[in-house]
Structures are given as C-alpha cells and as structure tokens.
C-alpha positions as CSV (number, residue, x, y, z in Angstrom):
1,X,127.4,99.4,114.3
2,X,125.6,102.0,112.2
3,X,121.9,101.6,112.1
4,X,120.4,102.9,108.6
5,X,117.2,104.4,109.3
6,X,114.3,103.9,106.1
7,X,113.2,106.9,104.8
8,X,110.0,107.4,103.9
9,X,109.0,109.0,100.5
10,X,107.9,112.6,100.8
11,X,104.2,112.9,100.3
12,X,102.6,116.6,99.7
13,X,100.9,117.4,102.6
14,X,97.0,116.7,102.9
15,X,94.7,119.8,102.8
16,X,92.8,119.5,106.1
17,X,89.0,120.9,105.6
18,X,87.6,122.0,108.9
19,X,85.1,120.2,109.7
20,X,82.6,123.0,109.8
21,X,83.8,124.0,106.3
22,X,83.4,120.4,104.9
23,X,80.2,119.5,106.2
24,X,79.4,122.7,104.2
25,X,81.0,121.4,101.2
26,X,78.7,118.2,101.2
27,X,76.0,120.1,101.8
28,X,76.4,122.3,98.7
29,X,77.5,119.2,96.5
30,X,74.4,117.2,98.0
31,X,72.3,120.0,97.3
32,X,73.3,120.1,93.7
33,X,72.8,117.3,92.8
34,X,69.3,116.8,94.3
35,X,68.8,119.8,92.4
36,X,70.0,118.3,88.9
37,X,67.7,115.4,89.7
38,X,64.7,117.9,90.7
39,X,65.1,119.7,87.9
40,X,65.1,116.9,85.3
41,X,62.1,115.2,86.7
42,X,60.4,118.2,86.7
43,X,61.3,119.4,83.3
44,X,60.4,115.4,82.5
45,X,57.5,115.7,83.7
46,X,56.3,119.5,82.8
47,X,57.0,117.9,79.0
48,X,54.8,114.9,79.9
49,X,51.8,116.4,81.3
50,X,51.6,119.4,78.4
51,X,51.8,116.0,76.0
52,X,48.9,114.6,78.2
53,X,47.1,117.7,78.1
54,X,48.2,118.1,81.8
55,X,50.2,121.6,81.2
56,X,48.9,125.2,81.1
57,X,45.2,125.9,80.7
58,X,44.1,125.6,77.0
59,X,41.6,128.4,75.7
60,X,38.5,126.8,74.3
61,X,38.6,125.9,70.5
62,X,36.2,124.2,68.3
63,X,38.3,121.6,66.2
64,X,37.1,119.5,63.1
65,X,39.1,116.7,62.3
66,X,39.3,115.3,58.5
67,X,40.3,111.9,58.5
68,X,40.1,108.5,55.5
69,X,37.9,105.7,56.2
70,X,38.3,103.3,53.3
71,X,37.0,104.9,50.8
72,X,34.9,107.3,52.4
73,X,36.1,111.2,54.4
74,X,34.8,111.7,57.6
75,X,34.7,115.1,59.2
76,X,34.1,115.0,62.9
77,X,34.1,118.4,65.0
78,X,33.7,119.2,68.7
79,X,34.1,121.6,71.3
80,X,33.0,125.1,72.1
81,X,33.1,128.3,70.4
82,X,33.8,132.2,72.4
83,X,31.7,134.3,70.6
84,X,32.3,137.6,72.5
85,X,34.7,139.3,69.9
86,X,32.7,138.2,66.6
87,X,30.3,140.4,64.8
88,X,27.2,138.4,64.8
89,X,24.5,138.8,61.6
90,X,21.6,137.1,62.4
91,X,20.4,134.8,59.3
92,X,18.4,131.8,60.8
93,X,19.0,130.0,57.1
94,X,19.9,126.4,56.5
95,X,22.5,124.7,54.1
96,X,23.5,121.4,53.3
97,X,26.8,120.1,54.0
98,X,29.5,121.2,52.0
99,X,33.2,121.8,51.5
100,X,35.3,124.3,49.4
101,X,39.4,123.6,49.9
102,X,40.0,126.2,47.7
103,X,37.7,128.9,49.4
104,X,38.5,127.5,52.6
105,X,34.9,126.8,53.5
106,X,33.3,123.4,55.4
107,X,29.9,122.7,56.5
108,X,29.1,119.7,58.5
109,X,25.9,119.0,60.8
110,X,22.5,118.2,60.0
111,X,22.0,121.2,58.4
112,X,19.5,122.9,60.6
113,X,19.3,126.8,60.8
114,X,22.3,128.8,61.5
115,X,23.4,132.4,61.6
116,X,26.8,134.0,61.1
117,X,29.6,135.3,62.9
118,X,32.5,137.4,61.3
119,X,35.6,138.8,62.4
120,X,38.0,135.5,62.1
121,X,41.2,135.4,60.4
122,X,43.3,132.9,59.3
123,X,44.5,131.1,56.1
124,X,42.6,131.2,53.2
125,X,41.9,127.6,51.8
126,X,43.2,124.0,52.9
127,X,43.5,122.8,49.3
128,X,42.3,123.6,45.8
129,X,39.2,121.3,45.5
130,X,35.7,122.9,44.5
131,X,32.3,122.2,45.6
132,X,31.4,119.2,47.0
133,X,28.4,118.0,49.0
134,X,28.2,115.9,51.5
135,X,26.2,112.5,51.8
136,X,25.2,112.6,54.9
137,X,25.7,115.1,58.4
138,X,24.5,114.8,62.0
139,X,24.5,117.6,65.1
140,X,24.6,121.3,65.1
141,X,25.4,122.6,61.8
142,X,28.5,124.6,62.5
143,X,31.0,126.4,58.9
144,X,33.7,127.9,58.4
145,X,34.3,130.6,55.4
146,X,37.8,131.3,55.5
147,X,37.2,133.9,52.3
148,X,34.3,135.5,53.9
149,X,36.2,135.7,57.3
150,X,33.0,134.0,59.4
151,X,31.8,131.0,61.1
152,X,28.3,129.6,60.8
153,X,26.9,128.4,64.5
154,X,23.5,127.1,65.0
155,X,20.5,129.9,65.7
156,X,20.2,130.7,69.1
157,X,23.6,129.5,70.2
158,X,25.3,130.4,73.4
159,X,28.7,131.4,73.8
160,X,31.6,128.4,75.1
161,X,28.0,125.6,75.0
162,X,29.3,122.4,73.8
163,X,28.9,121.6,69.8
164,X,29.1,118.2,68.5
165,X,28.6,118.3,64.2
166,X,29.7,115.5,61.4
167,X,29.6,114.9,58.1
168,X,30.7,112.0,55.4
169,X,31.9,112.4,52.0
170,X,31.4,108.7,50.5
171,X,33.6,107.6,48.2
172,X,35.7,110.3,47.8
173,X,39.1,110.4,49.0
174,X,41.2,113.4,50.1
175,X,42.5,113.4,46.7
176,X,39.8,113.2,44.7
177,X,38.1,116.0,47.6
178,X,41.3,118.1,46.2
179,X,42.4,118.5,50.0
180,X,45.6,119.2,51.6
181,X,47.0,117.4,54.9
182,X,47.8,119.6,57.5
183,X,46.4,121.6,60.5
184,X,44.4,125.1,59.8
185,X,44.0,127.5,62.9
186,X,41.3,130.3,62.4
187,X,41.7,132.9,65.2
188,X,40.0,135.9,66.6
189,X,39.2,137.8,70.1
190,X,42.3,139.0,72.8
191,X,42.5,138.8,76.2
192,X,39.9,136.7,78.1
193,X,38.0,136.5,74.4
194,X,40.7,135.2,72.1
195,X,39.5,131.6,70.3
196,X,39.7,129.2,67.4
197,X,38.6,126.8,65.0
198,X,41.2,124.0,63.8
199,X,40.6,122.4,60.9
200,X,43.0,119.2,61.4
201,X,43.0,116.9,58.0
202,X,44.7,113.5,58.6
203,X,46.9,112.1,61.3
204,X,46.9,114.4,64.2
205,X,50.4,115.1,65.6
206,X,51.3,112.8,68.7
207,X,53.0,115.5,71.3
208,X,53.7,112.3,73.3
209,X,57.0,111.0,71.9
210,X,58.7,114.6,71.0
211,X,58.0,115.4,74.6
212,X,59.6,112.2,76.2
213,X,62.1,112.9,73.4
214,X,63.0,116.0,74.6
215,X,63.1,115.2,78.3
216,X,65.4,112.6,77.6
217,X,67.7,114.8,75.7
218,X,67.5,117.4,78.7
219,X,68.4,114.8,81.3
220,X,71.3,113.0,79.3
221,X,73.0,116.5,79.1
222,X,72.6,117.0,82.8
223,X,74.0,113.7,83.5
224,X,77.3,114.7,81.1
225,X,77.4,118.0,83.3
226,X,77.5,116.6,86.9
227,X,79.9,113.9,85.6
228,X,82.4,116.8,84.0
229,X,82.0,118.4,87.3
230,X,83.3,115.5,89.2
C-alpha cells in the first residue's frame, strides 16, 4: 500500500533579524517618528507663538494705527521711540494736529512742544490727500515727515520712554482724508539702535490664521512622508 505523502507549498524563506539588530531597527523607526511628531509640534507651535507675539524678541517701534469709526478717523499711536542714531535739532515749538498723505506727514497729540529728529527713511507719502487738521488730539504730540526725513517727539524726551498720542478727524472718512490702506514702516539706526515708526491704516493683518495655516500644511506633508515610508 503506497502512502502519498502532502507536500507542502514552497514558501521563500523568512529573513531572520538578530535580535540585537532588530531591536536596533525599532529603535531607529521609533525614533523617527517621535522625531516627525517633535518636529511638527514644534514647528506648530514656533508658528503660534511668533502669531502670539511669543517668537523672537521684537525691537521697539512706535506704531500709529488709522482706523474708521462711523464717520469719523481715529489715529491712535503707542510705544517707544530709540533715538540714539537720529540727528536731534532742538525746536521746543508746538503744532496742531495735522495730516499730509501726500507729503507723508501726521501729527497727532495734544499738541504741546516738540523738537525734531532726522535721519529716518522710508516711503514717501501714504496717499495723495492734502492738509487737513484735526478736531481734536490727546498725549504726547509725536509726527512724522516722511519728506523731511524726521520725527517730531515731545521736548525733553527720553530715549525707548513710553508714548501714548491720538487724534480724530470728524467726519471725514479715509476717502475724503485722500488716504491709502496699507502698512508704512519708517526705519533708521543698526545694530543695538536700529528702530521704527509704522503707520498702519485700516485692518491690521491677523498673523494668527496664516500661521496655524502654515503649520497645518507642514504637518499634513509630514504625515504623507512617514506614510510613503511605510
């Protein structure tokens, strides 16, 4: 009686990892990941702080925000001012409140007295208005003349003390003020002593959702990358 013996199916032979060489293996594949993951939450959250404010050290700048109430422009600046690098020409004068889009020049405050400070550059108007005066202005009286290449601070100011200046344009809109949306940056000083003054006229750019944006965007790339690498 013949016995017929059931063959099994050939099956390639198993590549045996030592163990010393898999644990290894795990090891670097554990690590890389953790590393994809570290990296997007840092990257994620690098994005977020530098939207909160959070990132690298910001030099001081004085900013002056134009914005539309109703009927009525309001110009609203704060910070402080580095004086170090500017030329300063002692004037102890006083001015009302004024803008000039197309001379690039804005007083706001209460108009006390002020002296000047050259050496600034940046553009040279922020629209192509003339001369208007303001109705009313409260806190240090603080300019710029973009033509002139000089900022007005109050007399006896100290370099990087805190300035707080407004001023209203009733009833006048941004079009009828002949101004043009956007952000102005004034710059001078290198080093230790560089500086600015913003002029920021209508919404002010939210870094917020570009920089969740982005991180998203950066971690949904990483995610294709480990899963191509699988």
């Amino acid at each position: 009686m013949t016995t017929h013996e059931t063959q099994k199916p050939c099956l390639p032979a198993r590549s045996v990892v030592p163990p010393r060489e898999r644990a290894s293996l795990v090891y670097l594949l554990t690590g890389m990941r953790n590393e994809t993951i570290f990296l997007t939450v840092r990257v994620a959250a690098g994005l977020f702080g530098v939207a909160l404010g959070f990132g690298e050290p910001a030099r001081a700048a004085y900013v002056v925000t134009l914005t539309q109430n109703g009927s009525d422009t309001i110009a609203k600046g704060t910070g402080n001012i580095n004086i170090t690098s500017l030329n300063f020409e002692p004037m102890a004068k006083t001015n009302e409140q004024l803008m000039i889009p197309s001379l690039g020049v804005i007083l706001t405050g209460d108009g006390g007295a002020f002296d000047i400070f050259s050496g600034i550059t940046g553009p040279l108007n922020f629209g192509q208005g003339s001369l208007s005066f303001a109705t009313t202005g409260t806190g240090a009286p603080v300019s710029m003349d973009a033509n002139l290449n000089h900022i007005v601070l109050p007399t006896g100011y100290v370099s990087g003390a805190s300035l707080t200046s407004e001023a209203v344009w009733a009833g006048r809109s941004f079009s009828s003020l002949g101004i043009t949306p956007g952000s102005y940056v004034w710059t001078w000083g290198a080093g230790a002593t560089t500086d600015s003054f913003v002029l920021q006229i209508g919404a002010v750019p939210e870094p917020m959702s570009a920089a969740l944006l982005g991180a998203g965007w950066l971690g949904l790339g990483l995610a294709r990358r480990r899963l191509s690498m699988r």
